[in-house]
C-alpha positions in Angstrom: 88.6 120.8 144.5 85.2 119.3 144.9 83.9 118.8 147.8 80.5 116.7 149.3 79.4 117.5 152.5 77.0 114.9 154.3 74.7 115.0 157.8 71.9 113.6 158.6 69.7 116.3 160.4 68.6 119.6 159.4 67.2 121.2 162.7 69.4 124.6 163.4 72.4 123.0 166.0 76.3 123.3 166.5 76.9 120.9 163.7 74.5 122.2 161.6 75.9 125.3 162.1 79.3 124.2 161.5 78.7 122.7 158.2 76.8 125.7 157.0 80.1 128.0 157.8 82.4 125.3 155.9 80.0 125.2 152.6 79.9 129.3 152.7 83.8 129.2 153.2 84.7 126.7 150.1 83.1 128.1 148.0 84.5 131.6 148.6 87.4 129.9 148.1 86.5 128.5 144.7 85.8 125.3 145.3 83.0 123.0 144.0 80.7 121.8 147.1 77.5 119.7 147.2 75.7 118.8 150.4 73.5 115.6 151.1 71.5 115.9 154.3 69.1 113.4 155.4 65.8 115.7 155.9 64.2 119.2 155.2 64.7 121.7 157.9 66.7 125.0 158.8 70.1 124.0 157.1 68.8 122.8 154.1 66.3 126.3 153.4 69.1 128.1 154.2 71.9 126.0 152.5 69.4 126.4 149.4 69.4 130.0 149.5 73.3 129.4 148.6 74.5 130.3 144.9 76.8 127.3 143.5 75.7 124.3 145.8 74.4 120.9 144.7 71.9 120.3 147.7 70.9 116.6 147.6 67.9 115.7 149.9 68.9 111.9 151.1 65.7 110.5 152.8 67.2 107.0 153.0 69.5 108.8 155.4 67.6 108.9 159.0 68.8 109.4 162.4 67.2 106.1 164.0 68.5 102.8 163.6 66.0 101.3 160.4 68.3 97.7 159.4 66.7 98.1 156.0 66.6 102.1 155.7 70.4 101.9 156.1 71.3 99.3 153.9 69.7 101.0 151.3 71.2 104.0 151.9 74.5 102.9 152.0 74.3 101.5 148.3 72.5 104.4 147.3 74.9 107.0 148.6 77.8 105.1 146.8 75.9 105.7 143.7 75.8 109.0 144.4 79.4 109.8 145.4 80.5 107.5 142.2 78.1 109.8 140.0 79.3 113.2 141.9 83.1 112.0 141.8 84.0 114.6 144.8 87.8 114.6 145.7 86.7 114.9 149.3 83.9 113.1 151.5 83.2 115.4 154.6 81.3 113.7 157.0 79.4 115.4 159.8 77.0 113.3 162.6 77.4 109.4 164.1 74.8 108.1 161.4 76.2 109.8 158.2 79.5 109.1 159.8 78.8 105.0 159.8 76.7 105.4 156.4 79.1 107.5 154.7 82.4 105.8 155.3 80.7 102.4 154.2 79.4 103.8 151.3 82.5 105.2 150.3 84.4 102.1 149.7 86.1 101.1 146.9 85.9 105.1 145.6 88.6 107.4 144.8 87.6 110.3 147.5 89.2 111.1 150.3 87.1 110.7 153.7 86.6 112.9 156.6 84.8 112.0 160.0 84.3 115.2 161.7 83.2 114.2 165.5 80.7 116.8 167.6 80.7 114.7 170.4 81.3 110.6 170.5 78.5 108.3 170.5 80.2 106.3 173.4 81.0 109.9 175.2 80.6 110.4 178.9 76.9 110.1 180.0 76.0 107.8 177.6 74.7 104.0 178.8 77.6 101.6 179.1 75.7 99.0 176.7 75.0 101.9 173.9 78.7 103.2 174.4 80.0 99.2 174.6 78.7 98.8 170.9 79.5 102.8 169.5 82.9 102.3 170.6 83.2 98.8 168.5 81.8 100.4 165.5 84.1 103.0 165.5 87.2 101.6 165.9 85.8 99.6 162.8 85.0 102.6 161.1 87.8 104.3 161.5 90.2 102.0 159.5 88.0 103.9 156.3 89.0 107.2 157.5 91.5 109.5 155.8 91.3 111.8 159.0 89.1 112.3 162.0 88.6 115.7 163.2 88.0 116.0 166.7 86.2 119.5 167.8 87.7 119.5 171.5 90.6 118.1 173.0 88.8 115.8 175.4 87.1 113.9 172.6 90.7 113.4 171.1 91.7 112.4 174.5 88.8 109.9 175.1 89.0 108.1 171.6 92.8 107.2 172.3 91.8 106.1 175.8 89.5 103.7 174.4 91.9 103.0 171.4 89.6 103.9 168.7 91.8 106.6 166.7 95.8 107.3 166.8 97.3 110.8 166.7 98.8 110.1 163.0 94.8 109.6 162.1 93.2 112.2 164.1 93.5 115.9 164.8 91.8 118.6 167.1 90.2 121.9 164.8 88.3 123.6 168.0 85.0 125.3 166.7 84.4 128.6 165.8 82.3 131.6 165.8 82.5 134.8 163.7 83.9 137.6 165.4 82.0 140.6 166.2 82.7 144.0 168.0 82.9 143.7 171.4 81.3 146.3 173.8 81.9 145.9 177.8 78.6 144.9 179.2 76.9 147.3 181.5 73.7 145.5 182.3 70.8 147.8 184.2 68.2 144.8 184.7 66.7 144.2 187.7 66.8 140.8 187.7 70.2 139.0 186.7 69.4 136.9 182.9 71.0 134.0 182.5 70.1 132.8 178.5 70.3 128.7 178.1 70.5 128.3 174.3 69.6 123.9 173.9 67.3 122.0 171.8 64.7 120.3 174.5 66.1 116.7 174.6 67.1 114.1 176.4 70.8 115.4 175.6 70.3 118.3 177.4 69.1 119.1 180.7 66.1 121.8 181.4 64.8 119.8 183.8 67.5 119.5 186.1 67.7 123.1 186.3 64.2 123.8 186.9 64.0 121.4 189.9 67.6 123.0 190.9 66.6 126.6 191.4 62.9 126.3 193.1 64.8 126.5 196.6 66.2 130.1 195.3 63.5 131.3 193.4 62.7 134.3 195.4 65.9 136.0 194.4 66.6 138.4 192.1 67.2 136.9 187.7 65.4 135.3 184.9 66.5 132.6 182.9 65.8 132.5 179.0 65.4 129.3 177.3 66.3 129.6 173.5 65.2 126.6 171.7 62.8 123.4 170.6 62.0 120.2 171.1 60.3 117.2 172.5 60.9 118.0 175.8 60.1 121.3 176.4 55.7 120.6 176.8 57.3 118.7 179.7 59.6 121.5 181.5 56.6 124.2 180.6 54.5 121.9 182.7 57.0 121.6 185.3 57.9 125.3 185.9 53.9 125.7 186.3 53.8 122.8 189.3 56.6 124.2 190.8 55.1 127.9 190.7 58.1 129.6 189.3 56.7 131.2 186.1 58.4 134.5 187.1 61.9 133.0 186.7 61.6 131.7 183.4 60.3 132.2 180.0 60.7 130.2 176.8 61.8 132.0 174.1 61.3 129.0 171.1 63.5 128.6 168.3 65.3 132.2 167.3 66.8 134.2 164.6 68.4 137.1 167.1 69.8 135.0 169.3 73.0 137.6 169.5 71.3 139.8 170.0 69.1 138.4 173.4 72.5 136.8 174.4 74.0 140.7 174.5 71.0 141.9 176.6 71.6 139.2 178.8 74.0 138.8 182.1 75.2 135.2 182.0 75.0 132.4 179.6 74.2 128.8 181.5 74.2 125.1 180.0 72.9 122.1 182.2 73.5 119.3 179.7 74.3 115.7 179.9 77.1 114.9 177.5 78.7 117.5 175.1 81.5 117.7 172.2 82.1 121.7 172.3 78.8 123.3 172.0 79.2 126.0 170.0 76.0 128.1 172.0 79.0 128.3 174.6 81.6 129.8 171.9 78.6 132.5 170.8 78.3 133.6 174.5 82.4 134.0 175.2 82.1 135.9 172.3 79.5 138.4 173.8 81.5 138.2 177.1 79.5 136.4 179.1 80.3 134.5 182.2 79.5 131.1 182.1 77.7 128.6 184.2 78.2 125.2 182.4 77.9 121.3 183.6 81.4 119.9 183.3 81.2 117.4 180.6 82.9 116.9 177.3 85.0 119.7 176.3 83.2 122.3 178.3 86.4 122.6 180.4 88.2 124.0 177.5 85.9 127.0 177.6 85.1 127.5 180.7 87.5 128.0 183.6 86.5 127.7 187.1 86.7 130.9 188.7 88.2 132.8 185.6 85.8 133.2 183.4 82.3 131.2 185.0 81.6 127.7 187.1 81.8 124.6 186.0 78.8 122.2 188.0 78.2 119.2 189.0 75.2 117.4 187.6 74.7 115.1 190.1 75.5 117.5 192.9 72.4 119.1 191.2 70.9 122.3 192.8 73.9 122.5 195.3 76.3 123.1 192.7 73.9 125.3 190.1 72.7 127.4 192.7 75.4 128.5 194.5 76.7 129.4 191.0 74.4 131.3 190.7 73.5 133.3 193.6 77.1 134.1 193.4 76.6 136.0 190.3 73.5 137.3 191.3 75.6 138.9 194.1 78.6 140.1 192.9 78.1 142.2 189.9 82.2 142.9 189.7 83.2 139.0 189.6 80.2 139.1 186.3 82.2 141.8 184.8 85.7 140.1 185.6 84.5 136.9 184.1 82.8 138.4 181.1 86.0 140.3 180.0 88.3 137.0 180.4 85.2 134.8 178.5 86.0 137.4 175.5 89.8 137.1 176.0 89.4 133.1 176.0 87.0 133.9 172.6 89.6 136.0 170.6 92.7 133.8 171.2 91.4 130.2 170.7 87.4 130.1 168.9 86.9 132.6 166.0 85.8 131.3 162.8 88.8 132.1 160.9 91.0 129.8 162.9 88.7 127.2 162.7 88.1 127.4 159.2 91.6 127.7 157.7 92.9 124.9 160.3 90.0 122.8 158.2 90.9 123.9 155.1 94.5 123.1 155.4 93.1 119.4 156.4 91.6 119.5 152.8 95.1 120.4 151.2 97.0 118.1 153.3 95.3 114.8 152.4 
């Protein structure tokens, strides 16, 4: 089976990360796999360092909207799938999604959309969501089968009557399983680890401003990432004189290994699919303080295993979370152990990957 693999951005994310698991996986399993990607970054150095993958560097492919740009690229990326001739078209992000599926008309391959997250998802502006919604119901008529990472997306694209269940299907994400060791944590200060690229997507800021009121107690919290926002929330922990309750840790390599020396894993965000950071710190057993959007809900379970917040309750909601970990050390240990349990029986890799595979066979 041959299969291409197309996305258009290279920074190190949860679809990145995704795609990067499914190129290692088929071709373990003998399979022929090339990937096209849209620009040079952490996928595509380490997708190079890969034995027996055609690794195609797409520039025509960009994230913004460029009428001419896209045009092109659609004609040139049929070229390239009629030249390749892959039996499968595995498309992962909203712009190779659109580009792809175009491009791929009139070709003998079989396409697959593979959503992290709608364009017209909650969060989003009801003009941008108005027009993502229209093109994807187009879209989807080109589809052999939509992949949904979380059952609220799946949910939310039959609400708005873009996809039908005999089109669509829900694979959850994934992480690889490691040993699991009962956390025991001797710091002085509670760490809670926030693993997001600095964008408008996410949302530093909000906790920043949220937790100056409660800034004389007790934890730390580590942001793991890059980005065009993060000048901004360095600036703002400086105004707001809290330099002693966070640090910003940049992109990293070891990020298992921080997220195991730390207490709690928290994610303020404005709109999600399933983020896989979350997945990575059930797996650790880490409670969980997450905003309640997208999928998130799916992971996290008020009271069980972390809180779910309230964005626009802001620092009510975040902080009480927090000083209530802070607190009570036995209700961190309770949820940790059930964020592992949640881990084992619904996000390992090997579900996730086989449930994909047998999408491949199927169609």
């Amino acid at each position: 089976m041959k299969i291409m693999y197309c996305i258009t951005r290279s920074n190190w994310g949860g679809a990145q990360a995704h795609v990067f698991e499914l190129i290692k996986d088929q071709i373990n399993r003998g399979n022929e796999v090339s990937l096209v990607i849209g620009e040079k970054g952490d996928l595509f150095n380490r997708v190079a360092e890969l034995e027996q993958v055609q690794l195609i560097y797409f520039p025509y492919l960009q994230r913004s909207l460029n009428l001419r740009l896209d045009v092109q690229a659609i004609f040139e990326l049929h070229r390239l799938i009629k030249k390749i001739s892959p039996d499968i078209l595995h498309l992962h992000s909203s712009k190779a999604g659109a580009i792809g599926r175009l491009a791929a008309r009139g070709l003998f391959c079989k396409v697959i959309f593979t959503v992290h997250g709608w364009a017209f998802t909650e969060g989003v502006s009801k003009a941008r969501s108005f027009v993502y919604r229209y093109i994807e119901k187009i879209l989807a008529k080109y589809t052999d089968k939509i992949i949904c990472v979380s059952q609220y997306d799946l949910n939310l694209a039959m609400k708005m009557k873009v996809v039908n269940l005999k089109k669509a299907i829900v694979i959850l994400n994934g992480a690889e399983e490691t040993s699991y060791v009962e956390s025991n944590s001797s710091n002085n200060k509670m760490i809670l680890t926030m693993v997001a690229r600095f964008d408008t997507q996410k949302n530093q800021e909000l906790l920043i401003k949220s937790v100056e009121s409660i800034k004389s107690n007790p934890f730390i919290i580590q942001f793991i990432g890059e980005g065009p926002t993060k000048k901004n929330c360095e600036q703002l922990v400086h105004q707001l004189d809290l330099s002693n309750n966070f640090k910003f840790l940049g992109f990293r390599k070891d990020v298992q290994k921080i997220l195991d020396g730390s207490d709690a894993f928290i994610l303020i965000t404005n709109y999600e699919g399933l983020p896989i950071s979350i997945i990575e710190a059930l797996r650790e057993g880490l409670p969980v303080i997450a905003s309640d959007v997208g999928g998130i809900n799916e992971m996290v379970r008020e009271d069980y295993n972390g809180f779910l917040v309230n964005n626009g309750k802001g620092s009510i909601d975040i902080n009480n979370a927090i000083l209530t970990m802070i607190k009570d050390k036995e209700k961190r240990k309770y949820f940790g152990n059930n964020s592992r349990y949640i881990f084992e029986q619904k996000f390992t890799l090997k579900k996730e990957l086989d449930a994909v595979n047998t999408v491949y066979k199927t169609i």
